[in-house]
C-alpha positions in Angstrom: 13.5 64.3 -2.6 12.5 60.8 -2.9 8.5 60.1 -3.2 7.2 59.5 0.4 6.3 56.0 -1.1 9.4 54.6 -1.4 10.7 55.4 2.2 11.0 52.5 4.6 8.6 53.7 7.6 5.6 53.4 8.9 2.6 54.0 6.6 -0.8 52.8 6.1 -1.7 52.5 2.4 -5.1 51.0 0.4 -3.3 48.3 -1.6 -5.3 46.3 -4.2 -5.9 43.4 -1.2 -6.9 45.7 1.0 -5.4 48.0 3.9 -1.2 47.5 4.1 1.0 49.0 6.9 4.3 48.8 5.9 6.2 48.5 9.4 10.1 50.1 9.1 12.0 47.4 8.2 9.8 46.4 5.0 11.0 47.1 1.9 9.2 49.1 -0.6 8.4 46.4 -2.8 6.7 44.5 -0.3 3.2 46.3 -1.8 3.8 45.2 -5.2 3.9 41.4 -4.6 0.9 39.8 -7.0 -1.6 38.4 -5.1 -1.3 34.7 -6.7 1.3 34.6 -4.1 -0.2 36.5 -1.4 0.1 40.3 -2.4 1.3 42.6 0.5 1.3 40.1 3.1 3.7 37.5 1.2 6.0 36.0 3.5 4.1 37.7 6.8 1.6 34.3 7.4 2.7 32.2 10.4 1.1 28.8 9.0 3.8 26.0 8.5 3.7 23.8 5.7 3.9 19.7 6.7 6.7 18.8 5.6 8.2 21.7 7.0 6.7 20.8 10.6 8.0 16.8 9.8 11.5 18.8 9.3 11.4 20.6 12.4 10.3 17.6 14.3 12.9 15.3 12.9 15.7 18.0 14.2 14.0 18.0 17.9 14.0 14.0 17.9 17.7 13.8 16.7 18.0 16.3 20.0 16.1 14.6 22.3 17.7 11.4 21.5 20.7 12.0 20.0 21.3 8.1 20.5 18.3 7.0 18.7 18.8 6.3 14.7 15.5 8.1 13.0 13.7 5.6 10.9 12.8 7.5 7.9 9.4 6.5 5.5 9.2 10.0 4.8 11.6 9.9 2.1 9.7 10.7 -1.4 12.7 9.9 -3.7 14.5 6.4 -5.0 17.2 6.2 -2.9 19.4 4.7 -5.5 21.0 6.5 -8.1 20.6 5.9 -11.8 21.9 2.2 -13.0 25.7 2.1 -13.8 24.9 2.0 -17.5 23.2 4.9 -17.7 25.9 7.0 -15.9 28.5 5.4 -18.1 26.3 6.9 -21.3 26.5 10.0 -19.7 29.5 10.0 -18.8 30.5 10.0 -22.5 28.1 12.5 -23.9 29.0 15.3 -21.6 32.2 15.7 -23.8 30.6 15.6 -27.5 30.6 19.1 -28.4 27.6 18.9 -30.1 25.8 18.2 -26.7 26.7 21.7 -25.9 24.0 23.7 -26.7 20.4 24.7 -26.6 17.8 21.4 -26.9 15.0 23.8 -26.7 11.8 21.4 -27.3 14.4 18.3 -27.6 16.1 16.2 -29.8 14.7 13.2 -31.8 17.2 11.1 -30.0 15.2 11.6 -27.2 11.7 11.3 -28.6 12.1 8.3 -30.5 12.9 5.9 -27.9 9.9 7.3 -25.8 8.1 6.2 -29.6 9.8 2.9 -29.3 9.5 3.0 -25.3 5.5 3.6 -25.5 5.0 1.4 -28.5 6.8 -2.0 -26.6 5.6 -1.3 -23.0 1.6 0.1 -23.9 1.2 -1.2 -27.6 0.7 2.6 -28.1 1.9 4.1 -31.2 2.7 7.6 -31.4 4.5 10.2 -33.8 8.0 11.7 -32.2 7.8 14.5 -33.9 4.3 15.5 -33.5 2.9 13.5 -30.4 5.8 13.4 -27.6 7.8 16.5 -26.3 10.5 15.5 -23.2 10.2 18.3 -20.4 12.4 18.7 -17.9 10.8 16.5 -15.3 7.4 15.7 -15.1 6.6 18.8 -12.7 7.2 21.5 -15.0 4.7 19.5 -17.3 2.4 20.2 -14.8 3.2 23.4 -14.0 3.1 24.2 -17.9 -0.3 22.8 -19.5 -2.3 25.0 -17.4 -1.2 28.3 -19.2 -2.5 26.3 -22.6 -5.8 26.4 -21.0 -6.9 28.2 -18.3 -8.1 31.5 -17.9 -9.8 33.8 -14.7 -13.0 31.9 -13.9 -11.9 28.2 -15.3 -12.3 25.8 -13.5 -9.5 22.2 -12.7 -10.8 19.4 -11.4 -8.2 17.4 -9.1 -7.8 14.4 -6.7 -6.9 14.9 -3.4 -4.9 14.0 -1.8 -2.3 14.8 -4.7 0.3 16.4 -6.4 -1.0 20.0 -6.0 1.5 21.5 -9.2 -1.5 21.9 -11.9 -3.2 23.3 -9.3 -1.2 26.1 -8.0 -0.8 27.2 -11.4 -4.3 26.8 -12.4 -4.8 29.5 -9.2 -2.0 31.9 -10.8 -4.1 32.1 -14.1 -6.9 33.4 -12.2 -8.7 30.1 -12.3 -9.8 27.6 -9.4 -9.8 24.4 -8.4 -12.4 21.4 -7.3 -11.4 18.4 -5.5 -12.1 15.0 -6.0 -11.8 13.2 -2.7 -10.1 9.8 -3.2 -12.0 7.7 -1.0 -11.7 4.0 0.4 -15.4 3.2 -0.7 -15.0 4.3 -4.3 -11.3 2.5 -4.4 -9.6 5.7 -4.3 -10.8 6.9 -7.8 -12.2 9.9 -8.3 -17.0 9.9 -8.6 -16.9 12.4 -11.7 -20.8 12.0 -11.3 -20.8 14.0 -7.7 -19.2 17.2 -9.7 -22.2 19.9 -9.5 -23.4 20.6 -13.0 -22.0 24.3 -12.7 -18.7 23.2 -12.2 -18.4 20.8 -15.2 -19.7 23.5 -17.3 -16.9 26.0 -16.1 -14.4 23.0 -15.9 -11.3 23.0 -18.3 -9.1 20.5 -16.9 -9.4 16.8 -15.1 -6.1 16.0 -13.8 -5.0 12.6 -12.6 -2.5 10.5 -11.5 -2.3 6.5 -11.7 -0.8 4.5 -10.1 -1.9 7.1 -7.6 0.5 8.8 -5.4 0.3 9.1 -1.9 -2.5 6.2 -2.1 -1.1 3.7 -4.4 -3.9 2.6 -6.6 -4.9 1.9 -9.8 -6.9 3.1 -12.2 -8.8 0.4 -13.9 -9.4 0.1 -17.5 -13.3 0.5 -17.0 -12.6 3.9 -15.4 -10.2 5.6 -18.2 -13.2 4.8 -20.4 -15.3 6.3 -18.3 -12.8 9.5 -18.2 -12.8 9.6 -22.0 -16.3 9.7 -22.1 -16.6 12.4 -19.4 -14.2 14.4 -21.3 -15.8 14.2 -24.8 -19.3 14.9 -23.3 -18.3 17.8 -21.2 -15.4 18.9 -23.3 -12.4 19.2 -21.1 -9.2 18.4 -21.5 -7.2 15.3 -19.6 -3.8 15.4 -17.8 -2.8 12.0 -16.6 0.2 12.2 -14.4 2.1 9.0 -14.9 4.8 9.6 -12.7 4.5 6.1 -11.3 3.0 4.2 -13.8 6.5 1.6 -14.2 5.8 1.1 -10.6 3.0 -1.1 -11.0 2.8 -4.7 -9.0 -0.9 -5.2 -9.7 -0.6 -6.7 -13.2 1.3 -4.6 -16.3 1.7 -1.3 -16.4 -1.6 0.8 -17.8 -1.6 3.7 -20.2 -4.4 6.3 -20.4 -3.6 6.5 -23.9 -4.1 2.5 -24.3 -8.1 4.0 -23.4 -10.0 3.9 -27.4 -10.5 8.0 -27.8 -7.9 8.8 -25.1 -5.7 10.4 -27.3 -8.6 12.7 -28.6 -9.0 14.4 -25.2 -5.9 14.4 -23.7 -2.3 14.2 -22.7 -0.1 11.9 -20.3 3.1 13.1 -18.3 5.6 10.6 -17.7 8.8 10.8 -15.7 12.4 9.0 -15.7 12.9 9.9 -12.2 10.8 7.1 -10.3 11.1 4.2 -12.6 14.7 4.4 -13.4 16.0 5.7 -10.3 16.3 9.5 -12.2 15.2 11.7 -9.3 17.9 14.7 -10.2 18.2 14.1 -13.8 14.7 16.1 -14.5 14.0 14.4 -17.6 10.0 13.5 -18.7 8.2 13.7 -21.2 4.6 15.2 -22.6 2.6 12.4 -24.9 -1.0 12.3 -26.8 -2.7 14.5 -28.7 -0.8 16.2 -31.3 -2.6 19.6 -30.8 -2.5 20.2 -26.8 1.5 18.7 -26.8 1.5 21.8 -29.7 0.4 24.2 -27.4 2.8 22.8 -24.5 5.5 22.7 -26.5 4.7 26.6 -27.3 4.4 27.8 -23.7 7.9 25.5 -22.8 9.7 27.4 -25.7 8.6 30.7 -24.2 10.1 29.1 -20.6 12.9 27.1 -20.8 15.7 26.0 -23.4 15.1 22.9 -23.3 17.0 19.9 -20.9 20.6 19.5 -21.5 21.1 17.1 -24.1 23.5 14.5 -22.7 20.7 13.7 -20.5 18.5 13.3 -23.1 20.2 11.1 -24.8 21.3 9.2 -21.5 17.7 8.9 -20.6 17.4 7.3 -24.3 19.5 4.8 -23.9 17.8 3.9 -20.4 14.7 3.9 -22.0 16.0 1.2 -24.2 16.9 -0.9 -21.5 13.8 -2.9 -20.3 15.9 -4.3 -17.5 16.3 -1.4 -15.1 12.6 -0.6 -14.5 12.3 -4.1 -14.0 15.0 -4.6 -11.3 13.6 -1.1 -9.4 10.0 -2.1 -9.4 10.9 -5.7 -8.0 13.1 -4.0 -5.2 10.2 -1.3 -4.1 8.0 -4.7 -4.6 9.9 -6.5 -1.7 10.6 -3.7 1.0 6.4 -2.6 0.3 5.6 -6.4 1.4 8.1 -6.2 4.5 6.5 -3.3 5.7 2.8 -4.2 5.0 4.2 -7.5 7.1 5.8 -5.3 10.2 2.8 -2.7 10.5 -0.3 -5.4 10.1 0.9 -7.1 13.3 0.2 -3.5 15.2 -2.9 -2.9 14.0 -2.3 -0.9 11.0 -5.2 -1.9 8.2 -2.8 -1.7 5.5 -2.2 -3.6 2.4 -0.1 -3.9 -0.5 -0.6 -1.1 -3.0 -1.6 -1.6 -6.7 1.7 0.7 -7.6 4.2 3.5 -6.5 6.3 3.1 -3.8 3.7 4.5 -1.2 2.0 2.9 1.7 -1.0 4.4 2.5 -2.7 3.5 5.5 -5.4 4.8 8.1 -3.9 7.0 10.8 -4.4 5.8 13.9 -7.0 7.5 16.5 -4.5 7.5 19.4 -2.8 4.6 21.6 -4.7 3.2 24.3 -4.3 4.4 27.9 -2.4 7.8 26.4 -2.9 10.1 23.7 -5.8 10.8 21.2 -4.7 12.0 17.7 -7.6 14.5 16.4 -5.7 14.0 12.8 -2.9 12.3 10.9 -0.7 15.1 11.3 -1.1 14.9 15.4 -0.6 10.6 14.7 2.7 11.6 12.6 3.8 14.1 14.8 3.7 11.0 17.8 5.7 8.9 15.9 8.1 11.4 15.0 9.0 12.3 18.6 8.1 9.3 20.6 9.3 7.0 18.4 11.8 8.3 16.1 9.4 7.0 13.1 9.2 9.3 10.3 5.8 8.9 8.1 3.9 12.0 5.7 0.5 13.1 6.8 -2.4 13.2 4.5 -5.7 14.9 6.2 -7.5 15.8 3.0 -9.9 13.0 2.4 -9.8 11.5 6.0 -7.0 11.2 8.1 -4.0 8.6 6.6 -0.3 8.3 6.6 1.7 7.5 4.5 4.9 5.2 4.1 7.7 5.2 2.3 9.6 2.7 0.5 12.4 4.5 -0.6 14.5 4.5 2.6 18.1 4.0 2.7 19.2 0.6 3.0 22.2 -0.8 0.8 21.2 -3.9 0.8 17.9 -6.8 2.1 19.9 -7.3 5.2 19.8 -3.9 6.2 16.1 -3.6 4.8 15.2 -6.6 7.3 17.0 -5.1 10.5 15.0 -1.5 9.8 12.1 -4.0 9.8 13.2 -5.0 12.8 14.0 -1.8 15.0 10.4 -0.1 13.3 8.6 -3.4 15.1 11.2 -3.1 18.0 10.3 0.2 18.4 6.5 0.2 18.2 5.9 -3.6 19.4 4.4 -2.5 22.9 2.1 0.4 21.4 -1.6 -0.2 21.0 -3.1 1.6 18.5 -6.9 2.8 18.5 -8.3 3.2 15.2 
């Protein structure tokens, strides 16, 4: 006889989050599921992530108007592929035999053109061997240098809205996090003097992320001091997400570890995928102090084998090719201007961002004589089915959507004539804000 446990009916059972009643068709294991993911009632909630609602939405629109093209800015991904010389290098490396193997925590090929990549963009000069470590896109970073710090009752400090990675994991380790609204009156950085003193004292992490994505700004030279001053004082560790930072129309590109001290506090995370068009390759890298890239590089051996290594050495050679960041960031530079150009006109108070390829802009409050949007997710949600206009909703620090550059156009012509339909489309709607 099996236990009475393990048989699929209908039990009531004390479960460490409480009282469980397995119905008939759940499996036994549906008890054992760790509570960083939701314990016994993983998979049972009925709440819908956005983007998942955008996706359903998009599929009912292409229904309801099956003649009607959707005009995507929801995209959140170059829609190019990596430049022709770049494939062409990998291309060839994929049949070198010595290619085949395990990189584990890389290969110098790799880490020496970020070395020569970070010394000629940021005049910031750094050891490959001890002070830069590639990761396999600038996620798992994120996911990673959390388990270097945190334990149950630490404490991250993050800007919302944001990339939530750092976060999620900071929650697995038993840890929490506090939020830094990114508001329009403190130019979308983060007032490290409005954490509560109890906080800062249990705080372990500050993560950020310049140019800032979903609100494109900047970080100014005058705050990244203030940062490294924060840190010292407080002693907590820095995680700058760079992600964006070759993206940057609003004078050259800025380093956190150009900041004097930066490098005695923290780390930066940079990424291939948005500034040379390397979405899929999953190629980054971890740079700064010697010590915390250490300990990441520790918890990474313990969870991957490294990135395959004709990609490492592919994303080398892009690296040495000042060109291609260049010719992305002047094409994302040119379709942000159309559309801050299309949407001004109807009443949207947007304006060029300082970097990324994000538009972020007030939602609007609802469109006169007809609907009232009670948040950005309602205003996306219009667009989306009255419109066929595809934008991402951000509700966590006042209600703003946001637009993407990174549709699909082959070519300026077609950019102008989605220009065109998006004004077409929306030309007799007025907006409330």
């Amino acid at each position: 006889m099996y236990p009475v446990s393990r048989l699929l009916v209908t039990s009531t059972m004390n479960c460490s989050s409480g009282m469980f009643r397995r119905t008939m068709t759940d499996p036994y294991f549906q008890q054992l599921f760790a509570d960083r993911i939701g314990g016994a009632d993983y998979g049972k909630g009925t709440d819908i992530y956005k983007f998942e609602k955008i996706k359903r939405a998009k599929r009912q629109a292409l229904a309801d108007h099956p003649d009607r093209e959707l005009v995507d800015y929801g995209i959140g991904e170059n829609d190019s592929p990596a430049d022709e010389s770049v494939r062409r290098q990998m291309a060839e490396e994929i049949h070198k035999p010595e290619n085949r193997g395990y990189a584990d925590n890389g290969v110098a090929e790799f880490t020496q053109a970020v070395a020569r990549f970070m010394q000629r963009q940021f005049d910031v000069e750094l050891d490959p061997v001890t002070e830069i470590n590639h990761c396999i896109g600038s996620k798992t970073a994120l996911s990673m240098l959390p388990a270097c710090f945190i334990n149950p009752g630490d404490v991250t400090l993050m800007t919302v809205p944001g990339y939530p990675v750092a976060g999620t994991h900071t929650r697995y380790y038993g840890g929490s996090v506090f939020q830094l609204p990114l508001l329009p009156e403190n130019n979308f950085l983060p007032d490290l003097t409005s954490i509560p003193a109890d906080i800062v004292q249990k705080a372990k992490l500050l993560v950020l992320n310049y140019p800032n994505s979903p609100t494109g700004r900047l970080a100014t030279e005058e705050f990244y001091t203030d940062v490294v001053e924060f840190a010292r004082t407080n002693e907590i560790v820095v995680v700058q997400d760079a992600a964006h930072v070759l993206l940057t129309f609003d004078g050259p590109p800025r380093s956190f570890l150009q900041t004097p001290g930066a490098r005695e506090v923290g780390v930066e995370v940079h990424s291939l995928s948005k500034g040379y068009d390397m979405i899929g390759w999953r190629i980054g890298w971890v740079c700064g102090n010697s010590t915390i890239v250490q300990a990441f590089s520790d918890v990474k051996d313990n969870s991957d084998s490294g990135q395959f290594i004709a990609i490492q050495k592919s994303a080398a050679a892009a690296l040495d090719d000042e060109s291609i960041p260049g010719r992305i960031r002047q094409k994302y530079h040119r379709r942000l201007e159309k559309l801050v150009a299309i949407l001004q006109p109807l009443g949207f108070q947007c304006q060029m961002p300082g970097g990324s390829y994000f538009l972020y802009t007030r939602a609007p409050g609802g469109v006169e004589g007809g609907p009232s949007f009670e948040s950005a997710e309602s205003a996306s949600q219009y667009l989306i089915t009255e419109h066929g206009i595809v934008t991402v909703p951000w509700d966590d620090a006042g209600a703003f959507l946001r637009f993407s550059a990174t549709y699909v156009a082959g070519d300026e012509a077609a950019e102008d004539r989605l220009m065109e339909e998006t004004a077409s489309r929306l030309g007799g709607v007025e907006f409330t804000f």
